[in-house]
N, C-alpha and C positions, 0 to 999 in steps of 0.2 A: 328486234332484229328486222333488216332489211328484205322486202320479200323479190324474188328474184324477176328480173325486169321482165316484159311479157316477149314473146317472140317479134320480130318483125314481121309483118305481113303486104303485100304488095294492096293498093287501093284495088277494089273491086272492079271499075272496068279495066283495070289491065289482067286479075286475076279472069276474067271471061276471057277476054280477049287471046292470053296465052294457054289457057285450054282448049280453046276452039280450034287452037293449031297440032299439026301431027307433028309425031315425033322428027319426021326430015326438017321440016320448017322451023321445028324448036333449035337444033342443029343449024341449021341456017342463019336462025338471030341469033344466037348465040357467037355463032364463027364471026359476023361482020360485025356484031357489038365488043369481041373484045380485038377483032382487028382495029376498029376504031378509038376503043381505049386507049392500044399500043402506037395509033399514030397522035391521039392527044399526049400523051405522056411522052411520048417522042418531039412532038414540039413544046411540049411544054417546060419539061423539064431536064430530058438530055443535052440540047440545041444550046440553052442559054449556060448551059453549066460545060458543054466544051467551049463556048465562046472566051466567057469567063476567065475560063484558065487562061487561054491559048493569051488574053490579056492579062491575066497577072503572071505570067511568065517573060512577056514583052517588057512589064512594069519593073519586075526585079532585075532582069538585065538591065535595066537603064539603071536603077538604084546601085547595084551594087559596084557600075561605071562613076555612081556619082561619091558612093562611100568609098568607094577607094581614091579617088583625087581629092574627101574631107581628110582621109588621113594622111596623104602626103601634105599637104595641106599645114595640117595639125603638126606632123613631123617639122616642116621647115619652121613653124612657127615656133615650138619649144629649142630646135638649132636654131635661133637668133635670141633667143632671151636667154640661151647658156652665152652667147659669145661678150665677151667685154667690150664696154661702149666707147669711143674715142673718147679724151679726156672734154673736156669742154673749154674752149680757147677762150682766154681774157679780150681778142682782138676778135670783134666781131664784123667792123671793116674789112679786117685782112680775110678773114672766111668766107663774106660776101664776095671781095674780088677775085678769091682762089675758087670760088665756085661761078662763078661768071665766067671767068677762064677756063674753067675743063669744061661747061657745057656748049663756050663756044658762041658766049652772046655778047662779048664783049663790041661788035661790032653796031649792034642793036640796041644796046643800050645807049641813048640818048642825054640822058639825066638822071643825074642819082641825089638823093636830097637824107640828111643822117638829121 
């Protein structure tokens, strides 16, 4: 069986050094040692953890601006593969010039070569 660990003890000249103090001045380092704690722990660890958030909150509204336009998205994409496709015309001439005509290029078009 494990023998139980030894106490901890402060190194010797600090164990002089905080005896040689009275008790106001133990009170004294003591008050500015854990206000100082509280301002390291205060930048250390509160600061970066409201930062944090206040960005993964910026992040998720933009995300769930981006998930909801993938599912509209997604929605038109399955309404066009329910819809039925135009048959497919034997005259691929006549399609070429019916679509030259409604976009309106027939004017532009120069040369046409089959």
């Amino acid at each position: 069986m494990a023998s139980p660990p030894a106490p901890l003890r402060a190194p010797v000249p600090l164990a002089r050094w905080w005896s040689a103090k009275s008790s106001a001045e133990r009170m004294i380092i003591g008050a500015v040692t854990l206000i100082a704690v509280a301002a390291v722990g205060w930048l250390a660890v509160w600061q970066p953890l409201t930062r944090d958030v206040a960005a993964l909150r910026v992040a998720n509204a933009r995300e769930a601006v981006a998930l909801a336009a993938a599912r509209q998205t997604t929605g038109e994409m399955a309404g066009l593969a329910r819809e039925a496709m135009p048959p497919a015309s034997a005259d691929s001439r006549a399609d070429f010039e019916r679509i030259v005509s409604q976009q309106g290029l027939r004017g532009a078009l120069t040369q046409q070569e089959w």
